[in-house]
C-alpha positions as CSV (number, residue, x, y, z in Angstrom):
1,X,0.0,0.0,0.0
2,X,1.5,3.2,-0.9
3,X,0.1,6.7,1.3
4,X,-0.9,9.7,-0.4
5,X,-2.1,12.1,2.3
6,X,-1.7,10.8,6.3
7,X,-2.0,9.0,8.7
8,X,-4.4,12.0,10.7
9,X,-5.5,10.9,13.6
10,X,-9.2,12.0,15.3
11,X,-10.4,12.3,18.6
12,X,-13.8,10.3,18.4
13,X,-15.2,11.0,22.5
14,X,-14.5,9.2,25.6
15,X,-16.5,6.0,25.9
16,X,-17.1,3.5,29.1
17,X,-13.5,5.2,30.5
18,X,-11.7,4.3,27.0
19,X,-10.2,6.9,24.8
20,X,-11.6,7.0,21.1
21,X,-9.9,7.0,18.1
22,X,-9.9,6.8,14.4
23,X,-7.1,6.9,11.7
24,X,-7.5,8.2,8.6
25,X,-5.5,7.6,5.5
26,X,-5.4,8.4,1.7
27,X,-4.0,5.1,-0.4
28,X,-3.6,4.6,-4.1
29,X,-4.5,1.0,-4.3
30,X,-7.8,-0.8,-3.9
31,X,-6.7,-4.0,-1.5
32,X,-8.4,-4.1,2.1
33,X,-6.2,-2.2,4.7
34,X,-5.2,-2.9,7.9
35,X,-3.1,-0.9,11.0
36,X,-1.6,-2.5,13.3
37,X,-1.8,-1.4,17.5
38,X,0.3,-2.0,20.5
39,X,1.0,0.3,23.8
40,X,4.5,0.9,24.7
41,X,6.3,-2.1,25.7
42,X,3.5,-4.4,25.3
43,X,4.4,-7.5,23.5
44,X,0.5,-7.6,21.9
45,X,-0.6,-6.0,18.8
46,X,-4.0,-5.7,17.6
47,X,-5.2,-5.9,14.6
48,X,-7.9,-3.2,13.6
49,X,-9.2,-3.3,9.4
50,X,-10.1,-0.2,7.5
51,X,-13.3,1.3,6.3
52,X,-13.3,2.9,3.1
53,X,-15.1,6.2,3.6
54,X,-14.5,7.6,-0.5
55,X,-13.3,6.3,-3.6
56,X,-12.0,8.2,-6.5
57,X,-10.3,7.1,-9.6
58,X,-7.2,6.7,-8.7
59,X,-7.5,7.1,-4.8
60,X,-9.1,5.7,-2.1
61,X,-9.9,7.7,1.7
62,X,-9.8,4.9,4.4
63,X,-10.6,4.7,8.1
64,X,-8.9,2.5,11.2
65,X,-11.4,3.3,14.3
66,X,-10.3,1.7,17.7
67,X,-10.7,2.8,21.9
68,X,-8.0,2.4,24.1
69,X,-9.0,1.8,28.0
70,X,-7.8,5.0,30.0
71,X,-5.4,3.8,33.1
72,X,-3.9,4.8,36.3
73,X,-1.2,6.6,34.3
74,X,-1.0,8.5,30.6
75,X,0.0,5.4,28.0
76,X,2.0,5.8,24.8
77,X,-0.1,4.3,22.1
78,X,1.8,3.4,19.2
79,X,0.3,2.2,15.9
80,X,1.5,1.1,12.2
81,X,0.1,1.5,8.9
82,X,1.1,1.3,5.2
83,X,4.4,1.1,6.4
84,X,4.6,4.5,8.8
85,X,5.0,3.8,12.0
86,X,3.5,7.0,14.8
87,X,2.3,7.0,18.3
88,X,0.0,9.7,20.4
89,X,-0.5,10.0,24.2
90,X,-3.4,9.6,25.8
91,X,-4.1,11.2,29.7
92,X,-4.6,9.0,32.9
93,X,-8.1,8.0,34.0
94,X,-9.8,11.3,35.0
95,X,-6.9,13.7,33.5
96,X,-8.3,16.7,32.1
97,X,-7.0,16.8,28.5
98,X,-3.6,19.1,27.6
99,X,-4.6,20.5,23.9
100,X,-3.4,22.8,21.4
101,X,-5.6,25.2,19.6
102,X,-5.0,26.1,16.3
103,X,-6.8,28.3,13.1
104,X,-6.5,29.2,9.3
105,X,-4.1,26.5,8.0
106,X,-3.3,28.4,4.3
107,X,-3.5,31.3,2.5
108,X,-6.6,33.4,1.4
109,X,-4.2,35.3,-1.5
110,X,-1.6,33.9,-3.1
111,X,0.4,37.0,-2.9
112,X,-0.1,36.7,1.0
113,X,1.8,32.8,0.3
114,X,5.1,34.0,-1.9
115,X,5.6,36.7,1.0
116,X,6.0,33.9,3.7
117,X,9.2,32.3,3.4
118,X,8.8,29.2,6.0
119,X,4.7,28.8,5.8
120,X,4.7,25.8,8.0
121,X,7.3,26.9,10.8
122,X,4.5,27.2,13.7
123,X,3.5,23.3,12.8
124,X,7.1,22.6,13.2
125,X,6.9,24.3,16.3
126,X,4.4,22.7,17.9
127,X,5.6,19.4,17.3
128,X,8.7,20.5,18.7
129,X,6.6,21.5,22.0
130,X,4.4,18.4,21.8
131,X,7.6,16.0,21.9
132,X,8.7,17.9,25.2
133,X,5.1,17.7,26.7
134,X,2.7,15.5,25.0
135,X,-0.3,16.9,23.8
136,X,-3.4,14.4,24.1
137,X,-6.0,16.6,22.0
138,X,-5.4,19.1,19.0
139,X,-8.6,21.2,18.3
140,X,-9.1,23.4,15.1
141,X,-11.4,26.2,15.0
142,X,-11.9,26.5,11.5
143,X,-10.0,27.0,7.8
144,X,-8.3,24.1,7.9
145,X,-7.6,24.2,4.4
146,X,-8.3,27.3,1.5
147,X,-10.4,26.6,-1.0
148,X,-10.4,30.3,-2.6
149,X,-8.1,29.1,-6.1
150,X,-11.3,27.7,-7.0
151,X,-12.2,30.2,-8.8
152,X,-8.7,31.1,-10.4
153,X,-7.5,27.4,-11.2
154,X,-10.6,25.8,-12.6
155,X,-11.8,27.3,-15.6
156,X,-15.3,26.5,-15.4
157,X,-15.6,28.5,-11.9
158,X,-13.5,31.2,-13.5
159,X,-15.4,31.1,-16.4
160,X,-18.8,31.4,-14.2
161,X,-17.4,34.4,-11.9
162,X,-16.3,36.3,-14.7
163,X,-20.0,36.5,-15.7
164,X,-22.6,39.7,-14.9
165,X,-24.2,38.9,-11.5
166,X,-27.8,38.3,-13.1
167,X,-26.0,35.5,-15.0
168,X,-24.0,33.7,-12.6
169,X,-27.4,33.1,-10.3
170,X,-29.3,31.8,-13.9
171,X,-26.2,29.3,-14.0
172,X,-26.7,25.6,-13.7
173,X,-24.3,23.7,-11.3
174,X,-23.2,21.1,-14.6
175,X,-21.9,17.6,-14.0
176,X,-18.7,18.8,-15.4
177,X,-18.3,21.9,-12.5
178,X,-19.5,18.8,-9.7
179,X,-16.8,16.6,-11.1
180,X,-14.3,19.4,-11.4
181,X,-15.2,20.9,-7.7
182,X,-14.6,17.3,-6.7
183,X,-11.4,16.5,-8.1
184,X,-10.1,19.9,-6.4
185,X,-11.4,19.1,-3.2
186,X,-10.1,16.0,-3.0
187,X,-6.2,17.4,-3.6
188,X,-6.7,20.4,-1.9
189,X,-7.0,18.5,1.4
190,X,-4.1,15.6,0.2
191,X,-1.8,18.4,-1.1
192,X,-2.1,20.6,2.2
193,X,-2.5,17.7,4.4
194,X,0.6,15.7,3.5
195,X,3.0,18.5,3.8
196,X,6.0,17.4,6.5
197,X,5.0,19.3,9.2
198,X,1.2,19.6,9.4
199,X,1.7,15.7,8.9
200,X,3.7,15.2,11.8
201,X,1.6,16.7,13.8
202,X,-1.7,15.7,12.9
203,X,-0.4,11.9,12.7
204,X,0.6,12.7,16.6
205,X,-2.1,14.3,17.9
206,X,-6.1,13.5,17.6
207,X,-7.9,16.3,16.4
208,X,-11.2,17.9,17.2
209,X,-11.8,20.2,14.0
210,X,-14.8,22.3,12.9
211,X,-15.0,23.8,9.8
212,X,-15.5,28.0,8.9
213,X,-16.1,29.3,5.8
214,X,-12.3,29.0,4.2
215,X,-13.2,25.2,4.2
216,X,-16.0,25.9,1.4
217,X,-15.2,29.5,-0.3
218,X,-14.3,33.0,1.8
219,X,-17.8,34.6,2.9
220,X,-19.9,30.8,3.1
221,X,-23.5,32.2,4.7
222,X,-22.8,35.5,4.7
223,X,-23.6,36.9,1.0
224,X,-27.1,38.5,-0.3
225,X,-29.5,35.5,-0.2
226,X,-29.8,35.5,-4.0
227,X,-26.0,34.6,-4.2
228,X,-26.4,32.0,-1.7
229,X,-29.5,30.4,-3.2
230,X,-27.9,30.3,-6.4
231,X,-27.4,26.6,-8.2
232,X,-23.3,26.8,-8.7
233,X,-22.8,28.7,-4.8
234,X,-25.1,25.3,-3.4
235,X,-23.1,22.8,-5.6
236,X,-19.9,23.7,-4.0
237,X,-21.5,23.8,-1.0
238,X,-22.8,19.9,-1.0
239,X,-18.9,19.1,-2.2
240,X,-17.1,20.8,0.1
241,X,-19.1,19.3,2.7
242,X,-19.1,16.1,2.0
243,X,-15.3,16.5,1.6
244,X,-15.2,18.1,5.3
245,X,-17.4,15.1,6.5
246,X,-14.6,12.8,4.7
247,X,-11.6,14.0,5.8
248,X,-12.0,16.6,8.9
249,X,-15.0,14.4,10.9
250,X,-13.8,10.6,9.4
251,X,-17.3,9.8,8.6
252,X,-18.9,8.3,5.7
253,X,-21.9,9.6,3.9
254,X,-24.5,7.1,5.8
255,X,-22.9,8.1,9.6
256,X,-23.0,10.6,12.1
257,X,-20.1,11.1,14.0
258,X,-19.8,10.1,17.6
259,X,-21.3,12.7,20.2
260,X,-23.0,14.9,17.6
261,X,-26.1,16.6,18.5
262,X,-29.2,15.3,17.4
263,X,-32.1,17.2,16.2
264,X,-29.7,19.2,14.3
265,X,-29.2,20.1,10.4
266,X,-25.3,20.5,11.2
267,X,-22.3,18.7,12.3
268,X,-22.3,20.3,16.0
269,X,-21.2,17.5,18.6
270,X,-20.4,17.5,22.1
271,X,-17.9,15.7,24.5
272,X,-17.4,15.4,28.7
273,X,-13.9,14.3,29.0
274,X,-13.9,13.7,32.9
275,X,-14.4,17.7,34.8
276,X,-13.8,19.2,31.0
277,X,-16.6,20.1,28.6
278,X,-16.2,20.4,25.1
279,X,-18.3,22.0,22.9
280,X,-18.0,22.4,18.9
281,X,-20.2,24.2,17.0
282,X,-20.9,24.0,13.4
283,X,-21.4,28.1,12.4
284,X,-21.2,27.5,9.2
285,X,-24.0,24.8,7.7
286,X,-27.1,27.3,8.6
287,X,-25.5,30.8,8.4
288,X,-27.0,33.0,6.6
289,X,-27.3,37.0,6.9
290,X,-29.3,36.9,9.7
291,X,-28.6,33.8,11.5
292,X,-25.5,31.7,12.8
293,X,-27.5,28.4,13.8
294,X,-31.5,27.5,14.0
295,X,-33.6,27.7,16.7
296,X,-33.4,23.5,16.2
297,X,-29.3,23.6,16.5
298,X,-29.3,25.9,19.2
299,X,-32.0,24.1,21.3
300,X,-29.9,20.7,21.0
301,X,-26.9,22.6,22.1
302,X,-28.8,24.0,25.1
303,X,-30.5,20.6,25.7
304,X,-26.9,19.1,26.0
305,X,-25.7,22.0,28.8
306,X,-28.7,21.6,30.7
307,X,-27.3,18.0,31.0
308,X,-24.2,18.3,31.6
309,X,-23.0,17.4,35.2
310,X,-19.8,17.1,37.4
311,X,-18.1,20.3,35.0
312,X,-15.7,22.2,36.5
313,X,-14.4,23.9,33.0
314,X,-16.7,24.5,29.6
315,X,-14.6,25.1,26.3
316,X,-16.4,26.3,24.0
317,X,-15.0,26.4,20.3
318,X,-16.8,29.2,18.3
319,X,-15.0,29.7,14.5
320,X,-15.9,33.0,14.7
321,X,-15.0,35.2,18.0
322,X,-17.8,36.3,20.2
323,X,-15.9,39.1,22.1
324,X,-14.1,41.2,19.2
325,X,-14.1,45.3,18.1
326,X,-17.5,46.6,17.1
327,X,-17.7,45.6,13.4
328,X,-19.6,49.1,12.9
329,X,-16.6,51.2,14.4
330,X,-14.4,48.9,11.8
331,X,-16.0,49.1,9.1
332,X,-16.2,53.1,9.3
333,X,-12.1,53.5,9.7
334,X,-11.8,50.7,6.6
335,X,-14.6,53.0,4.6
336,X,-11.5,55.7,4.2
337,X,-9.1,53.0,2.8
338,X,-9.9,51.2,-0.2
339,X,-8.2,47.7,-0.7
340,X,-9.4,46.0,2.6
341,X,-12.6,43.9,1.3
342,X,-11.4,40.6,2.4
343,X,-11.2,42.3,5.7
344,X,-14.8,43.7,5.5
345,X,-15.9,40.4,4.1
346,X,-14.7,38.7,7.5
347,X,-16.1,41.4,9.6
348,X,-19.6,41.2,8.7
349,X,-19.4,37.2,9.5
350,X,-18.9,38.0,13.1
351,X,-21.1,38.2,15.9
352,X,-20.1,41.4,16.7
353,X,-22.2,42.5,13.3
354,X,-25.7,44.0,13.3
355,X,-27.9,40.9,12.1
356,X,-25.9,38.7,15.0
357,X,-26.2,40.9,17.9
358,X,-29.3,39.3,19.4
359,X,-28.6,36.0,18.5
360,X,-25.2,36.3,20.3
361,X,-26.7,37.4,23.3
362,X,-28.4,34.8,24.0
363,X,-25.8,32.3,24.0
364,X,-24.2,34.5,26.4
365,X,-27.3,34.6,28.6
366,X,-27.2,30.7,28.4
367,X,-23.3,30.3,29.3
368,X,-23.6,33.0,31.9
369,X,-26.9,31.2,33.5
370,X,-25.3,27.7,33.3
371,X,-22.0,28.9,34.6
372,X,-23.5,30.9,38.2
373,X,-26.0,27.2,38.4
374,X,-23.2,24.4,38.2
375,X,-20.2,26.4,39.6
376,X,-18.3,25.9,36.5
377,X,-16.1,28.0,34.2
378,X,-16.6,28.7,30.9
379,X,-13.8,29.5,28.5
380,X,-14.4,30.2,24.8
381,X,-11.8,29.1,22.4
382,X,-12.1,31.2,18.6
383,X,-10.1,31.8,15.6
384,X,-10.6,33.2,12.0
385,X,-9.2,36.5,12.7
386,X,-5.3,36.3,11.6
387,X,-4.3,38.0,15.7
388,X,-4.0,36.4,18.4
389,X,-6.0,37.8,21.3
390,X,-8.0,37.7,24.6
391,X,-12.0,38.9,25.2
392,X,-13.5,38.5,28.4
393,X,-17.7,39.2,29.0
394,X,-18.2,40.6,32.5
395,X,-21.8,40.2,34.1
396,X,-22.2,42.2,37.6
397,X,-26.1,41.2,37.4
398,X,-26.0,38.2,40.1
399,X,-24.8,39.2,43.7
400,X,-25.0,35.5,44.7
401,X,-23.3,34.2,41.6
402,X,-20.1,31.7,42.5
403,X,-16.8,33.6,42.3
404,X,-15.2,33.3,38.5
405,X,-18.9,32.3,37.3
406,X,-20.0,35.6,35.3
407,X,-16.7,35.9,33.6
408,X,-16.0,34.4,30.3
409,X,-12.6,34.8,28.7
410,X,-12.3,34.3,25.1
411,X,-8.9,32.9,24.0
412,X,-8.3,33.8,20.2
413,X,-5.2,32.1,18.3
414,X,-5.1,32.5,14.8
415,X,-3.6,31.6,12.2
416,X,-1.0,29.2,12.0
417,X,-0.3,29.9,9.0
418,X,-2.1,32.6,7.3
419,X,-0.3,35.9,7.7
420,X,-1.3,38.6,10.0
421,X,-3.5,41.4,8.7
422,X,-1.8,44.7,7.5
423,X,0.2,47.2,9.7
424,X,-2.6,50.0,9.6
425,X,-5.4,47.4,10.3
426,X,-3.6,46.1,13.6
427,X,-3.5,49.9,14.4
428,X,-7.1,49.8,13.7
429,X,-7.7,47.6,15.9
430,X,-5.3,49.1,18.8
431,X,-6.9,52.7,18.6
432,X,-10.5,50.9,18.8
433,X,-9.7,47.7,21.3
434,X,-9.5,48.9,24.6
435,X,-13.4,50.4,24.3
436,X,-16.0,48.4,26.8
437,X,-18.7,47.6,24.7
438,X,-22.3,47.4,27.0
439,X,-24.4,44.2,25.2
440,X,-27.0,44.3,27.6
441,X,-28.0,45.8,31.8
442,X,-24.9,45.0,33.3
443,X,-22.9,42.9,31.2
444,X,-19.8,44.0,29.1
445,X,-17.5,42.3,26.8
446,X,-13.6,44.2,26.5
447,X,-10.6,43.2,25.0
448,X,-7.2,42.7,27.5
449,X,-3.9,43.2,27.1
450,X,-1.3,40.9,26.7
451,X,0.7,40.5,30.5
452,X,3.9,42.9,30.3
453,X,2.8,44.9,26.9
454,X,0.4,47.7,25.6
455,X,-1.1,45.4,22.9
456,X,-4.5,43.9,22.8
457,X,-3.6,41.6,19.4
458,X,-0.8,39.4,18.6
459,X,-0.1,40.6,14.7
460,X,2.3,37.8,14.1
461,X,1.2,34.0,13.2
462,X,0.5,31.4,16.7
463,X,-1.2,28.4,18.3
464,X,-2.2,28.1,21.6
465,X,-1.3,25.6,24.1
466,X,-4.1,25.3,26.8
467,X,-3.0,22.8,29.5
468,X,-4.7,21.8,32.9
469,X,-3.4,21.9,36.4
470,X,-3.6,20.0,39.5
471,X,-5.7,23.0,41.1
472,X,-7.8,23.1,38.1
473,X,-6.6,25.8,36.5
474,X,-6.0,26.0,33.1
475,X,-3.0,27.8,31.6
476,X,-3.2,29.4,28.1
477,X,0.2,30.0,26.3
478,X,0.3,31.7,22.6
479,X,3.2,30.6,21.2
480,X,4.3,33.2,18.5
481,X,7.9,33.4,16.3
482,X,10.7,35.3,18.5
483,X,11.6,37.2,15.4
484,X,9.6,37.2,12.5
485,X,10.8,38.8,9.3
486,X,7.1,38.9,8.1
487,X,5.3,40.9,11.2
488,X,4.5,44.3,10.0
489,X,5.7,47.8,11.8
490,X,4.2,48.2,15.2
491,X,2.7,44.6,15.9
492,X,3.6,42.3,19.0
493,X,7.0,40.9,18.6
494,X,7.3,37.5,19.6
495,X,8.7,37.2,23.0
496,X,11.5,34.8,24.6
497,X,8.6,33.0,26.3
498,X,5.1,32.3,25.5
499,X,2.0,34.8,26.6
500,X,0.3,33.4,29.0
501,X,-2.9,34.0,30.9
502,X,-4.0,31.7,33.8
503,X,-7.9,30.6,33.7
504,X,-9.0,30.1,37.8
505,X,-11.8,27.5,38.7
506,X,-14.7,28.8,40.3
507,X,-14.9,29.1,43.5
C-alpha cells in the first residue's frame, strides 16, 4: 500500500472510561487495509481493518477506528500503517486533557503565500513542543484548508465568476463543475494535508476540528441570499461538505459522528472528558445574513448544557470570535481605505455584526446562566481573525453568583499559517480595542492586554497551548515566532517566552 495524504489521527469521544480513536489515511491501491496497534512495551498487537469512507479514480480515503481503555497513568499508544509507524498519548483515567488550539491552516491570497518564506514553521513548532510535553487533543477552529483558487484554477468556476451577476445566479451547477469541484477538493486537502509538518503533527495528535467558511469558499453564509440560493454557490457547498465530512469528521456519507447533536441540520457535537466540557459548534452549515445556527441547532446545544453534570471547566470552540471590536466602528475606519474587502468580508461574518447581535446574546445569557447554576467556568476558544488575542464578558447582574462564574474569557489564536493582517489594520484595531462595549443591563465584553505589553492583538502567526493543572486551572500559552521577518511595523514581537494567561476555577 502506498500513502498519499496521512496518517491523521481523530479524537472520536471518551467512551465507558476508553479513549476513542480513528485513523485516517489516503492510499492509491484498492486491497483491504489494515493498522496495526500495540501500547509501549507491550508485546501484543491488535489488529484493527479499515473502512473505506471515499473512492475516487485513482485514490481511495480509508478509516482505522479503535478505543483504548484509559489507566492509572498516561499510556503511549503506538500504531502502524502502510508502512509508517506514529504514536499519540493519551491522559490517565480522570486527567483533564492538555490541547493545542490552532486556526487558518493556508492562505486566502496567493500574494499573502510568496511573502511567507517558511509557511509551516508554527506546525514545526508545535511538534517540537508536543515531543517535550505531550499533547493528548489538537482542536481546530476552522480554515483548515483554503479553498479560494477555485475560482482562479478551474476554468469552469472562472469562467462562471467572470459573468454579470444576473447571470452567474441563472447558472446551472453542470456535472462537469460537480466533477471538477470534486477532483479539487479532494487534492486540496491531500496536497495541504501531507506537507511534512502539518503531517507530523496531525499523525501525533487527535484532532477535534470544525469547519469556517475558508473550508468551502471566503464569505460561506454570509452573501445576499440570491447569491447564496444560487445553483453553482449550493453545488460547491454539497462538495465541500461532503469532503469536510470525509476528511476533517472521518465519517462516511451514511454516519454521524460520535457525540454529535441530534435534532440538528449541522455537524455540531459535544464531549465530557472527565471535569472538562467540550463544545464544537458548526457556524457555518445554517448561516446566513441573519442567522449563525437555527432555533433547532441551538436548542440541542442547550439541551446538551442543561445536562451536563460534574463540569468544573466549559470550552467552548466558536469559529468565529464572540468578544471582538465593534464591526460598525471597523467598518467606518476601513470606509476611508480602499483595498481591505477581504477584511470587511470577514467582519460582517462576526457576531459582533448587526444581524448577529441578538442572537449572540443569547448564547451568552445561556453560558452565563449555566455557569452561576453548576459552579463551573466557561472558557471560549475562537479563531478566524489572523491576531492572536483575549476577550472576556463581564456580568455584575448576580450578587449570589459563584466567584469566576460571570466571567467568560475568550482565547483567540489565529492563524497558523495565514499571515497577520496589515500594519494600519492592527492599528485599527489598537486605537479601537480597549473600548467596553455594553451588550445588555450589566454585562460587558472588553478586550485585554497581553501580560507585560500595551497590545490587545498578537499581529504575528501562533497556536495556543491550553493545558490543565492539579488546582484546576488552566493555563493558556500563545506561542508566537521570536523574530519574524514577516510581522508588519508596530505589531507584537514575539517574546523569549510564550504569553500566557492563567484561567482560575470557580470558586
Amino acid at each position: 500500500m502506498s500513502i498519499v495524504m496521512g496518517p491523521v489521527l481523530s479524537f472520536r469521544g471518551l467512551r465507558e472510561k476508553a479513549w476513542g480513536i480513528s485513523v485516517l489515511v489516503v492510499v492509491d491501491e484498492a486491497e483491504p487495509q489494515r493498522l496495526d496497534l500495540w501500547a509501549a512495551g507491550a508485546a501484543a498487537r491488535q489488529k484493527v481493518d479499515g473502512t473505506d469512507l471515499h473512492q475516487a479514480v485513482d485514490k481511495r480515503v480509508c478509516r482505522f477506528e479503535f478505543t483504548v481503555p484509559l489507566k492509572e497513568t498516561a499510556q503511549q499508544i503506538f500504531y502502524s500503517v502502510g508502512g509508517i509507524e506514529e504514536s499519540f498519548t493519551v491522559p490517565r483515567e480522570g486527567q483533564s486533557p492538555d490541547c493545542a488550539y490552532a486556526s487558518c491552516n493556508g492562505f486566502s491570497n496567493p500574494r499573502d503565500m510568496k511573502k511567507i518564506a517558511d509557511k509551516n514553521e508554527r506546525w514545526r513548532h508545535l511538534a517540537e513542543k508536543h515531543a517535550e510535553k505531550p499533547l493528548h487533543l489538537l482542536l481546530m477552529g476552522g480554515d483548515q484548508v483554503y479553498s479560494d483558487s477555485l475560482w482562479e484554477l478551474e476554468p469552469l468556476f472562472k469562467r462562471w465568476a467572470g459573468l454579470r451577476i444576473t447571470n452567474r445566479r441563472k447558472a446551472e451547477f453542470t456535472p462537469q463543475m460537480r466533477e471538477a469541484a470534486d477532483a479539487f477538493f479532494l487534492r486540496l486537502y491531500c496536497d495541504r494535508w501531507r506537507q511534512l509538518e502539518p503531517r507530523s503533527v496531525l499523525a501525533r495528535i487527535p484532532t477535534v476540528m470544525m469547519w469556517d467558511d475558508h473550508d468551502i469558499f471566503d464569505g460561506w453564509g454570509s452573501y445576499d441570499p440570491k447569491d447564496q440560493a444560487c445553483d453553482v454557490y449550493k453545488g460547491i457547498f454539497e462538495v465541500a461538505r461532503k469532503y469536510f465530512r470525509v476528511f476533517q469528521l472521518q465519517i462516511a456519507p451514511d454516519e454521524t459522528r460520535p457525540c454529535t447533536l441530534p435534532d440538528q441540520v449541522g455537524f455540531s457535537y459535544c464531549y465530557q472528558l472527565g471535569e472538562v466540557g467540550l463544545a464544537v459548534l458548526d457556524m457555518r452549515s445554517e448561516r446566513s445574513q441573519t442567522q449563525v445556527l437555527s432555533e433547532q441547532s441551538w436548542t440541542a446545544f442547550y439541551k446538551w448544557l442543561d445536562g451536563l453534570q460534574g463540569c468544573k471547566h466549559l470550552l467552548l470552540m466558536s469559529s468565529i470570535p464572540v468578544v471582538h471590536p465593534d464591526f460598525g466602528i471597523i467598518e467606518r475606519l476601513l470606509g476611508a481605505f480602499p483595498g481591505q474587502q477581504e477584511i470587511e468580508d470577514d467582519l460582517r461574518d462576526h457576531w459582533t455584526s448587526h444581524e448577529h447581535k441578538i442572537e449572540r446574546l443569547r448564547l451568552v445569557h445561556h453560558l452565563l446562566e449555566y455557569a452561576k447554576k453548576n459552579s463551573c467556568r466557561v472558557t471560549i476558544l475562537s479563531g478566524d481573525v489572523h491576531v492572536g488575542a483575549v476577550g472576556v464578558i463581564e456580568s455584575v447582574r448576580t450578587a449570589d453568583a459563584p466567584e469566576n462564574s460571570q466571567i467568560i474569557n475568550q482565547l483567540t489564536s489565529s492563524g497558523i499559517v495565514h499571515p497577520p493582517p496589515p500594519g494600519m489594520m492592527l492599528h485599527f484595531l489598537e486605537s479601537v480595542g480597549d473600548k467596553v462595549q455594553e451588550i445588555d443591563r450589566g454585562i460587558t465584553t472588553r478586550m485585554l492586554e497581553f501580560p507585560g505589553t500595551r497590545n490587545r492583538f498578537i499581529g504575528t502567526r501562533n497556536w495556543l497551548q491550553i493545558l490543565h493543572d492539579d488546582k484546576n486551572r488552566i493555563w493558556a500559552s500563545w506561542h508566537l515566532p521570536k523574530a519574524d521577518k514577516n510581522a508588519k511595523p508596530g505589531t507584537l514581537p514575539g517574546p523569549e517566552k510564550p504569553y500566557t494567561k492563567v484561567i482560575h476555577p470557580c470558586s
